[in-house]
C-alpha positions as CSV (number, residue, x, y, z in Angstrom):
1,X,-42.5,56.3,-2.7
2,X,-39.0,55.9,-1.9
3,X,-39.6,54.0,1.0
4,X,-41.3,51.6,-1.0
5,X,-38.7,51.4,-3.4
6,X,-36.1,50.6,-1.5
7,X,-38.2,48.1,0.0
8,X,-38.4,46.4,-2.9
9,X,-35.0,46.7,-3.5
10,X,-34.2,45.1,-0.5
11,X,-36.0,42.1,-1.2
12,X,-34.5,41.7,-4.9
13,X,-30.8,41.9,-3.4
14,X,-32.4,39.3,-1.2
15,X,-33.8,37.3,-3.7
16,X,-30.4,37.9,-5.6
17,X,-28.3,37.1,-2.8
18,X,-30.6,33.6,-2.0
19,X,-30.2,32.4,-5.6
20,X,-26.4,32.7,-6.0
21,X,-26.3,31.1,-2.3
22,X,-28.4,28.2,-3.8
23,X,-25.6,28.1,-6.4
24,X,-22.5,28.8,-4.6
25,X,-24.0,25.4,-2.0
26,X,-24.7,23.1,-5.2
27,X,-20.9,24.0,-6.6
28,X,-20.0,23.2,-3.1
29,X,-21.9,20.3,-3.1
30,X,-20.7,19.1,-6.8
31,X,-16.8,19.3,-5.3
32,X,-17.4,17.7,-2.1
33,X,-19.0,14.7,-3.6
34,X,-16.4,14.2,-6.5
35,X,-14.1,15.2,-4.2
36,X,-15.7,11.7,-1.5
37,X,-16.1,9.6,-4.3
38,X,-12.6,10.2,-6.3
39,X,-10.7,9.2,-3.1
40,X,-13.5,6.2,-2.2
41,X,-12.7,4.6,-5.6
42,X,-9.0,5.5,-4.9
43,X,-9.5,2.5,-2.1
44,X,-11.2,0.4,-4.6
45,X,-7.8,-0.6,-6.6
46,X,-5.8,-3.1,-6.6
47,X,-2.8,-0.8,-5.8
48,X,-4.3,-0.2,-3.0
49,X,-5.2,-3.1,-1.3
50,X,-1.4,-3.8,-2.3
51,X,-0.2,-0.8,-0.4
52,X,-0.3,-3.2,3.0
53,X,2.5,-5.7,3.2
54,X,-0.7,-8.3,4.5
55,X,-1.9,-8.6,1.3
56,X,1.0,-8.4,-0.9
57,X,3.2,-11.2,0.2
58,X,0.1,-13.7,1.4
59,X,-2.8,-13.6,-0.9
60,X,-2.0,-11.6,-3.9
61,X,1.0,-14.7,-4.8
62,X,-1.6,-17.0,-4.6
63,X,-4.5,-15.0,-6.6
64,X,-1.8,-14.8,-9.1
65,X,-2.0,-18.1,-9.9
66,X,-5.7,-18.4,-10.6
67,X,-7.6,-18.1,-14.1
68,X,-8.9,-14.9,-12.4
69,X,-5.6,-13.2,-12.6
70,X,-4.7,-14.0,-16.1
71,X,-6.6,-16.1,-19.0
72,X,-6.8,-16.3,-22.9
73,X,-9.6,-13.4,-22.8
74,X,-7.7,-11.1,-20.4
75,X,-10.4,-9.7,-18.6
76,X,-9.2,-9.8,-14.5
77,X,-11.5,-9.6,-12.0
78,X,-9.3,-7.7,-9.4
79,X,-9.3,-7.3,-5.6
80,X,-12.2,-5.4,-4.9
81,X,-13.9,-6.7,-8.1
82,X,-14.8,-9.5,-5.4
83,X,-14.0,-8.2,-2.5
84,X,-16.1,-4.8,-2.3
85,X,-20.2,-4.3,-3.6
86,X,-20.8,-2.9,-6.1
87,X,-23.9,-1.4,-5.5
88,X,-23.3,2.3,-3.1
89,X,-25.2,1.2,-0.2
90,X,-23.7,-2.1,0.2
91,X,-20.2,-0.5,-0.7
92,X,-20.4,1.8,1.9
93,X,-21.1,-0.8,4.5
94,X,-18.2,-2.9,3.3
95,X,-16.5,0.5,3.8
96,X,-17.3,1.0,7.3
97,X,-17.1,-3.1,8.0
98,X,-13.1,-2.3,6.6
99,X,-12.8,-0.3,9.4
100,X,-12.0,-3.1,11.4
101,X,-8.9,-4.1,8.9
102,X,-7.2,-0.7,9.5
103,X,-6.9,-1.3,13.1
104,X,-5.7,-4.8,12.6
105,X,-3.4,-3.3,10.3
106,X,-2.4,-0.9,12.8
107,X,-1.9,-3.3,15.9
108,X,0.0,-5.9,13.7
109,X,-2.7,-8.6,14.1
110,X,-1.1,-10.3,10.7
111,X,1.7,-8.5,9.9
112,X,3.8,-11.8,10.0
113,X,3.4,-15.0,7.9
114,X,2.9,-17.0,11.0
115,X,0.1,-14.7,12.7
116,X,-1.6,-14.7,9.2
117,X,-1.8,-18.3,8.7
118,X,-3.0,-18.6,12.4
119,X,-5.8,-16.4,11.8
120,X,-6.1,-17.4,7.9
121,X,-9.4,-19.7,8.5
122,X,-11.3,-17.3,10.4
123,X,-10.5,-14.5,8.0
124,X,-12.0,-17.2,5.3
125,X,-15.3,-18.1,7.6
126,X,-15.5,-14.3,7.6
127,X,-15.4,-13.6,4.4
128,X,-17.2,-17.2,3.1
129,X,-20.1,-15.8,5.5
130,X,-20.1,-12.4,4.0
131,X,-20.6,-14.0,0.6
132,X,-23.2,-16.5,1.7
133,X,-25.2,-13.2,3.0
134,X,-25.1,-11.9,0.0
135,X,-26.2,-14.7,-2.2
136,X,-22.3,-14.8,-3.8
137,X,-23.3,-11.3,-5.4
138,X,-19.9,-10.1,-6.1
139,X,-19.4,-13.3,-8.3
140,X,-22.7,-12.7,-9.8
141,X,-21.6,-9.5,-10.9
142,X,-19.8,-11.4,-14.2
143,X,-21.3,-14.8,-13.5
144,X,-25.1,-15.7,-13.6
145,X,-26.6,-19.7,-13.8
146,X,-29.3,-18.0,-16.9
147,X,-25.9,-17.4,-18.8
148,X,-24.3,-19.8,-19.2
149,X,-23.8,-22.2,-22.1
150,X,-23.9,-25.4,-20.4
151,X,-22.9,-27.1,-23.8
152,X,-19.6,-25.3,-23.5
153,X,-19.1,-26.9,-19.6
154,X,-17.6,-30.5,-18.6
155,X,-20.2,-32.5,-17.9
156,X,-19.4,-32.4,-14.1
157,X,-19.7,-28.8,-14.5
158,X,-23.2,-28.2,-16.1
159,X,-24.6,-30.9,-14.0
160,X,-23.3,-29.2,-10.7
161,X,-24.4,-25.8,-12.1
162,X,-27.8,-27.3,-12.9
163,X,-28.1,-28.5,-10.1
164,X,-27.3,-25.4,-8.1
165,X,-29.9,-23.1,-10.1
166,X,-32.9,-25.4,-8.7
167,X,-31.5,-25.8,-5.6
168,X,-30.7,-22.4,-4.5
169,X,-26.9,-22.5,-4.1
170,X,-24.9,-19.8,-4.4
171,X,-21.5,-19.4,-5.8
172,X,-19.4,-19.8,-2.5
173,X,-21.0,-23.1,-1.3
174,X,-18.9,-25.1,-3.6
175,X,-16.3,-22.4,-5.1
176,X,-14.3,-21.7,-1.8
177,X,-10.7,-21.9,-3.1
178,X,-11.3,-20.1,-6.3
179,X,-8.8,-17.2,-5.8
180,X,-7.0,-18.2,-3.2
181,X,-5.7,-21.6,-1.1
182,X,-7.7,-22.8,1.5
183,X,-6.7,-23.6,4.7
184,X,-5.1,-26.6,5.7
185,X,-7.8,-29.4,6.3
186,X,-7.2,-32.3,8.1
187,X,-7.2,-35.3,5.5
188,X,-5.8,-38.4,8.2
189,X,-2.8,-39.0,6.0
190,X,0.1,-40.8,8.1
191,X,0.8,-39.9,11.6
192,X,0.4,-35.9,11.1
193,X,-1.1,-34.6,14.4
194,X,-0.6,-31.5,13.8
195,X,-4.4,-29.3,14.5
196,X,-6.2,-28.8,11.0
197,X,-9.3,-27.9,10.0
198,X,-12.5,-30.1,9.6
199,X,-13.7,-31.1,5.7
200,X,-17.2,-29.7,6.2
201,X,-15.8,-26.1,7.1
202,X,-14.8,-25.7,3.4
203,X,-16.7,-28.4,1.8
204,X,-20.3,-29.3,3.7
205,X,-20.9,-31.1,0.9
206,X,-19.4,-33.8,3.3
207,X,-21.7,-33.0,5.8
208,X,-24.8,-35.6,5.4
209,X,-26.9,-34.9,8.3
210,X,-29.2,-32.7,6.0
211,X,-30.7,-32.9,2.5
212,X,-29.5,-30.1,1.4
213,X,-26.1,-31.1,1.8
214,X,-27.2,-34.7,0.5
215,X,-27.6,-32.8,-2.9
216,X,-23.9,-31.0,-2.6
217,X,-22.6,-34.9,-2.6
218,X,-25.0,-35.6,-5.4
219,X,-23.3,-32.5,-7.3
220,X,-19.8,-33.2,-5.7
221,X,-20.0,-37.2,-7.3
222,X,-19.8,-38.4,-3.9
223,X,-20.9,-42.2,-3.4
């Protein structure tokens, strides 16, 4: 009889001891992940991305001179407002793709003006190609063709718009320099030799070798 009792005794404790295990791991488990997710959004601020010199003295001076940084409504969309996903998985492979900026940041890859402009046009392919991946989805997040009031929109505007939706454009094939200034492209103005970049990188809406980009001239009000 006493054997048997503290057999079952032994198993209670057991029990007992597996139960506040369970909840010692999901206290555990509760910190860790507020713990990982307070410091992830910590790198989703604008303070943060102004933290490196790279970003504060070229593009943030020239973001601050958009509608996007200030407007009658004064609703901002902010650096990783357009920058990061919003969605977890998506973010967290943005995350790891960022990866790549901290060792630029660390080998001094741009930390001049003149290194930054050098590399400025394939930082914008790079980031233009992201978006085009994505369908433009961090735009999308305030801005969607079903909402607008096309009324309320120039004329050039709701017919390009218009024309997007049934085409299947996305936000970046025409709104390249909407937040910042694009790189230099060569326009063939007086005797300027210096090396530029080609029209159809930032607008293929030049390029008429395909329909598709026939209907960005359409849009564009190109003869």
């Amino acid at each position: 009889m006493i054997n048997w009792i503290k057999t079952k005794w032994q198993k209670i404790r057991a029990v007992r001891l597996g139960f506040w295990g369970l909840v010692g791991m999901f206290a555990l488990g509760i910190i860790f992940w507020g713990g990982f997710n307070t410091a992830l959004e910590m790198t989703n601020t604008e303070k943060f991305c102004l933290g490196c010199h790279e970003m504060a003295d070229n593009v943030f001076p020239e973001y601050q001179e958009t509608v996007h940084y200030t407007n009658r409504s004064g609703v901002r969309a902010t650096c990783p407002d357009c920058h990061v996903p919003h969605e977890w998985g998506p973010k967290m492979i943005r995350k790891i793709q960022a990866s790549k900026e901290v060792w630029g940041k660390l080998t001094g890859k741009i930390d001049t003006r003149e290194k930054f402009l050098e590399h400025r046009i394939v930082l914008a392919q790079n980031e233009w190609k992201r978006m085009k991946a994505n369908n433009s989805q961090e735009c999308r997040n305030c801005h969607k063709y079903e909402y607008f009031d096309y009324m309320e929109q120039n004329r050039r505007s709701a017919n390009a718009h218009q024309k997007g939706l049934s085409t299947g454009m996305t936000c970046i094939d025409c709104h390249k320099g909407i937040a910042h200034h694009l790189p230099n492209v060569n326009q063939h103005i007086g005797n300027d030799d210096r090396e530029a970049i080609d029209p159809k990188v930032m607008h293929p809406q030049y390029d008429t070798s395909n329909s598709a980009s026939a209907v960005s001239e359409d849009i564009a009000g190109i003869e």
